[in-house]
Biopython code that builds the backbone (N, CA, C, O; Angstrom):
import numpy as np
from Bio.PDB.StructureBuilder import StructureBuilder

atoms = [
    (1, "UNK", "N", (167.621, 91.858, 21.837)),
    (1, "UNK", "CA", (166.461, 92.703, 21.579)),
    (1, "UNK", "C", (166.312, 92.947, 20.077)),
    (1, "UNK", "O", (165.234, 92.757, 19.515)),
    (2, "UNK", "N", (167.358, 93.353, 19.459)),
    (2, "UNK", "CA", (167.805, 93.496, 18.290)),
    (2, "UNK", "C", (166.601, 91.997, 17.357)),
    (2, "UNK", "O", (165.527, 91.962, 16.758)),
    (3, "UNK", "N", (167.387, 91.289, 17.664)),
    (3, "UNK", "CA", (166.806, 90.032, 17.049)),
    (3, "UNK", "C", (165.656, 89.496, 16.758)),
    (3, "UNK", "O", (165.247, 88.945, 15.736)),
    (4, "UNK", "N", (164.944, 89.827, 18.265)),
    (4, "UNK", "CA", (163.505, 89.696, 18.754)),
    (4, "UNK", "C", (162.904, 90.737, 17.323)),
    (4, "UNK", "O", (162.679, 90.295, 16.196)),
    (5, "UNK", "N", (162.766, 91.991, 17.708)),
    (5, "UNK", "CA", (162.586, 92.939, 16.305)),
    (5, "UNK", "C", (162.871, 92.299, 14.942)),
    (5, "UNK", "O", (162.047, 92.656, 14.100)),
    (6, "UNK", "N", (163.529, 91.705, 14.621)),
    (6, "UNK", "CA", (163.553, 91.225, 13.506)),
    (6, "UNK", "C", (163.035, 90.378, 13.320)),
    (6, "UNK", "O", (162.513, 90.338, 12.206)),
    (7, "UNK", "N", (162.843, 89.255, 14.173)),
    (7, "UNK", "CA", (162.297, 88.368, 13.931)),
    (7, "UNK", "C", (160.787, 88.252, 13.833)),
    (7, "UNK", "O", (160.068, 87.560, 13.112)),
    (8, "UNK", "N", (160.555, 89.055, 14.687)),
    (8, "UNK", "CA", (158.901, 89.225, 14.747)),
    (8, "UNK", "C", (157.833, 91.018, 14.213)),
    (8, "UNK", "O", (156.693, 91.431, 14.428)),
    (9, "UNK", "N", (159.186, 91.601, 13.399)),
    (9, "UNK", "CA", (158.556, 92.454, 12.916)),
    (9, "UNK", "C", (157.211, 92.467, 11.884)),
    (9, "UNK", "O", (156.338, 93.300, 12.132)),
    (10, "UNK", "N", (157.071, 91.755, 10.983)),
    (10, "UNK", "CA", (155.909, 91.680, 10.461)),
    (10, "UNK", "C", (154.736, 91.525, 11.190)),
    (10, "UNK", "O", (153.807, 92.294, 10.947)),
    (11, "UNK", "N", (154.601, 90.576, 12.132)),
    (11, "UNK", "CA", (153.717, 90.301, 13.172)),
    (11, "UNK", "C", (153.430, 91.546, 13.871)),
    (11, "UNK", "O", (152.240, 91.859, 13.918)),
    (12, "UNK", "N", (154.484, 92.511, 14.557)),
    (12, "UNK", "CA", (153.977, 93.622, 15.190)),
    (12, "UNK", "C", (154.024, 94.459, 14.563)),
    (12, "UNK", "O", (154.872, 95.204, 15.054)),
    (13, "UNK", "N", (153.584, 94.927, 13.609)),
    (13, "UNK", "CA", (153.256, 95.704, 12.151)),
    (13, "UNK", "C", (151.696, 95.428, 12.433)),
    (13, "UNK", "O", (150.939, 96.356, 12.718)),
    (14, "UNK", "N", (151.325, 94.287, 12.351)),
    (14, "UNK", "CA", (150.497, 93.725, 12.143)),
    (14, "UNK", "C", (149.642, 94.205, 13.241)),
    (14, "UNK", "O", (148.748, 95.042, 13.113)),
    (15, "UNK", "N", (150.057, 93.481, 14.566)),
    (15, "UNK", "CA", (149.506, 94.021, 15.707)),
    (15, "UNK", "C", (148.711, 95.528, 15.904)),
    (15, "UNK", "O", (147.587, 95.920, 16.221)),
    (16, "UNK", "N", (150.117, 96.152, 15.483)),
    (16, "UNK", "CA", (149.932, 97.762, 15.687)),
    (16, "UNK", "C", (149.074, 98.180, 15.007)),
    (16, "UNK", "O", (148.359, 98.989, 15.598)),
    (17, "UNK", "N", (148.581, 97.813, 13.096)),
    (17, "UNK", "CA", (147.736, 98.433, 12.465)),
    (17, "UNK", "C", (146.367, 97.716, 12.841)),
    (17, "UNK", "O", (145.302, 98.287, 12.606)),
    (18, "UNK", "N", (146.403, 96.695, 13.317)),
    (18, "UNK", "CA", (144.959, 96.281, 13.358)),
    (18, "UNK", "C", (144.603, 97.184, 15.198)),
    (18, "UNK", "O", (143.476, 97.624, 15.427)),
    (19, "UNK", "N", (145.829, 97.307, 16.338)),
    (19, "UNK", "CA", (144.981, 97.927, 16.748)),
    (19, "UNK", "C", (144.429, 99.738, 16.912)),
    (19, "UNK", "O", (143.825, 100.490, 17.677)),
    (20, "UNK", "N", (145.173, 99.709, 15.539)),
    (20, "UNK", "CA", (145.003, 101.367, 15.435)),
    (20, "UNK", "C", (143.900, 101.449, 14.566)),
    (20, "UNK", "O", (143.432, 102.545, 14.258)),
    (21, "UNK", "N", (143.477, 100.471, 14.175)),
    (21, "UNK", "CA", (142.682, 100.402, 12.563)),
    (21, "UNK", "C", (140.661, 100.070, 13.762)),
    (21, "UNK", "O", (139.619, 100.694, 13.563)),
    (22, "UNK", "N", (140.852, 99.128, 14.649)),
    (22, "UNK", "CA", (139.977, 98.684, 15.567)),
    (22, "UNK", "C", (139.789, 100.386, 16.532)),
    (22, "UNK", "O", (138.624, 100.618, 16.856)),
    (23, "UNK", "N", (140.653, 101.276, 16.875)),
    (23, "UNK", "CA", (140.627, 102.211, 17.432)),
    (23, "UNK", "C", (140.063, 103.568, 16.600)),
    (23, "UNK", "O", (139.862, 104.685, 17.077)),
    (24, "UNK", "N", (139.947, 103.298, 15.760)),
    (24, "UNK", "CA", (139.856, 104.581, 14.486)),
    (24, "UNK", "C", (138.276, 103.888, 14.396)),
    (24, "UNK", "O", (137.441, 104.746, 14.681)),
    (25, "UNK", "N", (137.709, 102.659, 14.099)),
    (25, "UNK", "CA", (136.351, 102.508, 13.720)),
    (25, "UNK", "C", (135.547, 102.740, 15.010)),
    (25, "UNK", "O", (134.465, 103.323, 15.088)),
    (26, "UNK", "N", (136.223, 102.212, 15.962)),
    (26, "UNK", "CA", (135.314, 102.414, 17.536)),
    (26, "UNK", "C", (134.841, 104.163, 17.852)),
    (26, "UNK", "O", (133.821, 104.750, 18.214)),
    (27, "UNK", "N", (136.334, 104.549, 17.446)),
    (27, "UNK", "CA", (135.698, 106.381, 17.458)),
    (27, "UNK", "C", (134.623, 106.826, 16.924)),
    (27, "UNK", "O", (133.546, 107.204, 17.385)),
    (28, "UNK", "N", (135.094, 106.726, 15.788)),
    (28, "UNK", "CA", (133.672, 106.636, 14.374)),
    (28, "UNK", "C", (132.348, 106.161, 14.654)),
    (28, "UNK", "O", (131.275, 106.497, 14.152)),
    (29, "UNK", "N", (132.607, 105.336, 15.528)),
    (29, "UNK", "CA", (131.028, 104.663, 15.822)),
    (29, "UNK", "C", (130.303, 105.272, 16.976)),
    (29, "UNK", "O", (129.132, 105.014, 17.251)),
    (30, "UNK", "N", (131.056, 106.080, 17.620)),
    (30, "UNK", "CA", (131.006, 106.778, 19.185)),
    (30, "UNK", "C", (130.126, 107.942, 19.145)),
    (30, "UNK", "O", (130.508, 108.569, 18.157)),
    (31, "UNK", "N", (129.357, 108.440, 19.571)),
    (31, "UNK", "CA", (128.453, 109.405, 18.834)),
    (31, "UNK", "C", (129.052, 110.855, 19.790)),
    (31, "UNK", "O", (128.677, 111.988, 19.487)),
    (32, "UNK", "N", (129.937, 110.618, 20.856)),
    (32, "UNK", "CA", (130.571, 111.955, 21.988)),
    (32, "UNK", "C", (131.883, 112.239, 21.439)),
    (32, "UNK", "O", (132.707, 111.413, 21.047)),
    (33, "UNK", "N", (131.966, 113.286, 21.452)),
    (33, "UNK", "CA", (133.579, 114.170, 20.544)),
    (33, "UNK", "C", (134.901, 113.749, 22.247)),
    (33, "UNK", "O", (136.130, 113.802, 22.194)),
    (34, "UNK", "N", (134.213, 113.451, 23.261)),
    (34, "UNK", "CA", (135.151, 113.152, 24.474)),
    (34, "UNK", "C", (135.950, 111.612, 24.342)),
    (34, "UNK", "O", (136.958, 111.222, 24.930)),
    (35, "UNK", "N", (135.355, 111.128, 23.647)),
    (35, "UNK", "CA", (135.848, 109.816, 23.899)),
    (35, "UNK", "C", (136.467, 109.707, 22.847)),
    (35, "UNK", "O", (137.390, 108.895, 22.915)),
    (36, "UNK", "N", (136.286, 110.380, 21.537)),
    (36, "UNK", "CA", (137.407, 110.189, 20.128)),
    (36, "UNK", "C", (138.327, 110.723, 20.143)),
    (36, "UNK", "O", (139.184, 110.635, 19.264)),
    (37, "UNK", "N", (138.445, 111.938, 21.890)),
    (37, "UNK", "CA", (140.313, 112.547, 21.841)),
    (37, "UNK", "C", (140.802, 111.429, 23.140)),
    (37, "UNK", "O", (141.396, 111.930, 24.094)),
    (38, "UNK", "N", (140.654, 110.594, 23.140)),
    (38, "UNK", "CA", (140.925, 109.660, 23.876)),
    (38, "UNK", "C", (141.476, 108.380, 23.405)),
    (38, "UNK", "O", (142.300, 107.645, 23.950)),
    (39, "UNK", "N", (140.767, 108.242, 22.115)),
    (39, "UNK", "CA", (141.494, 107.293, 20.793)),
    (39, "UNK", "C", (142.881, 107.973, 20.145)),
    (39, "UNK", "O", (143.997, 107.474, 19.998)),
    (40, "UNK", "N", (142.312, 109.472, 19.775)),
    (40, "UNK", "CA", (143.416, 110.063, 19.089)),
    (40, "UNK", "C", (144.344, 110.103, 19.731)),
    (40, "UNK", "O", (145.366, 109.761, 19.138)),
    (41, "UNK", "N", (144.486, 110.461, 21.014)),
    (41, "UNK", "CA", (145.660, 110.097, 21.976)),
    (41, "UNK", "C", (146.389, 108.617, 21.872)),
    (41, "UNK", "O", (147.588, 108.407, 21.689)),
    (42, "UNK", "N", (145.471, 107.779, 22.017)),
    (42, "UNK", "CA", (145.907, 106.300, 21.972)),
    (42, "UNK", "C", (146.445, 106.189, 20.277)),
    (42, "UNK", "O", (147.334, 105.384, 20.001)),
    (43, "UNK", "N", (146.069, 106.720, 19.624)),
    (43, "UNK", "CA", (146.129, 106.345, 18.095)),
    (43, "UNK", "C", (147.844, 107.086, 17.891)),
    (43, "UNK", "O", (148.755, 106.521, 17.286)),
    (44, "UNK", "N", (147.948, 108.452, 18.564)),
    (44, "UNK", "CA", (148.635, 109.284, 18.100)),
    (44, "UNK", "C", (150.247, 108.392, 19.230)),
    (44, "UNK", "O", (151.429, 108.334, 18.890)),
    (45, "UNK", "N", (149.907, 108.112, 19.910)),
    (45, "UNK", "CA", (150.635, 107.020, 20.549)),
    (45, "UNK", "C", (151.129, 105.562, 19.631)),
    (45, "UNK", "O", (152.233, 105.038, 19.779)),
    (46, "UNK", "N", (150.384, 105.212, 18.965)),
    (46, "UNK", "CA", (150.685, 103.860, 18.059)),
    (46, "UNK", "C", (151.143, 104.916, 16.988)),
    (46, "UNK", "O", (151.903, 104.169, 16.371)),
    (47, "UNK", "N", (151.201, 105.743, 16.529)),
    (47, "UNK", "CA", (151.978, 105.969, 15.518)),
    (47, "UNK", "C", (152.881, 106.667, 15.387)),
    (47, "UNK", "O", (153.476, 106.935, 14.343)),
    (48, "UNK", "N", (153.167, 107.201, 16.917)),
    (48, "UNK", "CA", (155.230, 107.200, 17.292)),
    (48, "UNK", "C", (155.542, 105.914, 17.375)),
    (48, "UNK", "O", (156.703, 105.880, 16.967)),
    (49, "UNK", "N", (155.141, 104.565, 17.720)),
    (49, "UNK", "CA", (155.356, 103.321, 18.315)),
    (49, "UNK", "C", (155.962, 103.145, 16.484)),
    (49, "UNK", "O", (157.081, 102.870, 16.052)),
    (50, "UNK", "N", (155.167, 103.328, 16.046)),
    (50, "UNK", "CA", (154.812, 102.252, 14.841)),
    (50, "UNK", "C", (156.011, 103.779, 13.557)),
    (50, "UNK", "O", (155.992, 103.690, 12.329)),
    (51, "UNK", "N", (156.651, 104.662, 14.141)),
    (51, "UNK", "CA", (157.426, 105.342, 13.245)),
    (51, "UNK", "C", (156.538, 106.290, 12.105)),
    (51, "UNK", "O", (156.853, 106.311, 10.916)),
    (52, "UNK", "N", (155.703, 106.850, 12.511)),
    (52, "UNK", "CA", (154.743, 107.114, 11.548)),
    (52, "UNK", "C", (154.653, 108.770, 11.819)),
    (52, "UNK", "O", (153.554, 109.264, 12.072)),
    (53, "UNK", "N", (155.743, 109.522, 11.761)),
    (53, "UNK", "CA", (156.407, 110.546, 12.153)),
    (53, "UNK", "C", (156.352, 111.944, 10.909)),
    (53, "UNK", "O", (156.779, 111.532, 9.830)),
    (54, "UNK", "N", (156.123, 112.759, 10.879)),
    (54, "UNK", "CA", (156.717, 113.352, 10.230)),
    (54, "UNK", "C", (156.285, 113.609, 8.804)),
    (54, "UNK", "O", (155.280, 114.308, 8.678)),
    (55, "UNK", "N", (156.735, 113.270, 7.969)),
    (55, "UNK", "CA", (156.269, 113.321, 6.188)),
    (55, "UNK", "C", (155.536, 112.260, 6.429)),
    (55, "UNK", "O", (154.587, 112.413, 5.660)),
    (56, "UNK", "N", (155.294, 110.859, 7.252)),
    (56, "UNK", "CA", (154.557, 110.129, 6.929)),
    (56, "UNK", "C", (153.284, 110.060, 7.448)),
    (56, "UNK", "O", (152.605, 109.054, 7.241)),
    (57, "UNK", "N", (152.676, 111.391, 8.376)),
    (57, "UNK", "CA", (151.399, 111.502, 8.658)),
    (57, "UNK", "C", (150.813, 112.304, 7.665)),
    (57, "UNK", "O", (151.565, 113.049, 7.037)),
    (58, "UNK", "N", (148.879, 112.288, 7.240)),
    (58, "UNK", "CA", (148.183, 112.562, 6.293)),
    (58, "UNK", "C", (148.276, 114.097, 6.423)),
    (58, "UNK", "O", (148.799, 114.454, 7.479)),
    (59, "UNK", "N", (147.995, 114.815, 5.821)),
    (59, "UNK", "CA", (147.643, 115.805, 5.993)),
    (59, "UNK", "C", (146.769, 116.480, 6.473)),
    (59, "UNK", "O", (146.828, 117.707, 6.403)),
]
sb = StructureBuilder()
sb.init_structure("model")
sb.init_model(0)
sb.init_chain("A")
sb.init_seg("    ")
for serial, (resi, resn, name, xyz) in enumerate(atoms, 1):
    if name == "N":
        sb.init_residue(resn, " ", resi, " ")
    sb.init_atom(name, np.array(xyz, "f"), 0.0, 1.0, " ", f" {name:<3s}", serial, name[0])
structure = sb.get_structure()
């Protein structure tokens, strides 16, 4: 498992920001406040996935 992760970490870096990055513009484009806590959920999900914890969320 170990390995797999290493080996293909850049790639799912990759994965993860494009589909958090595709999830953040679809909200934006959404004109109902119901369906953008439905991203943020999904979003706020990719960025425990993706370690994005702590000091490293925006303010």
């Amino acid at each position: 498992m170990l390995a797999f992760l290493m080996n293909y970490w850049d790639e799912m870096l990759i994965a993860i920001s494009s589909v958090v990055s595709g999830a953040s513009a679809l909200a934006a484009l959404t004109p109902t406040s119901k369906d953008d806590k439905l991203w943020a959920k999904i979003k706020k999900g990719l960025d425990i996935l993706a370690l994005n914890v702590g000091n490293a969320k925006p303010a």
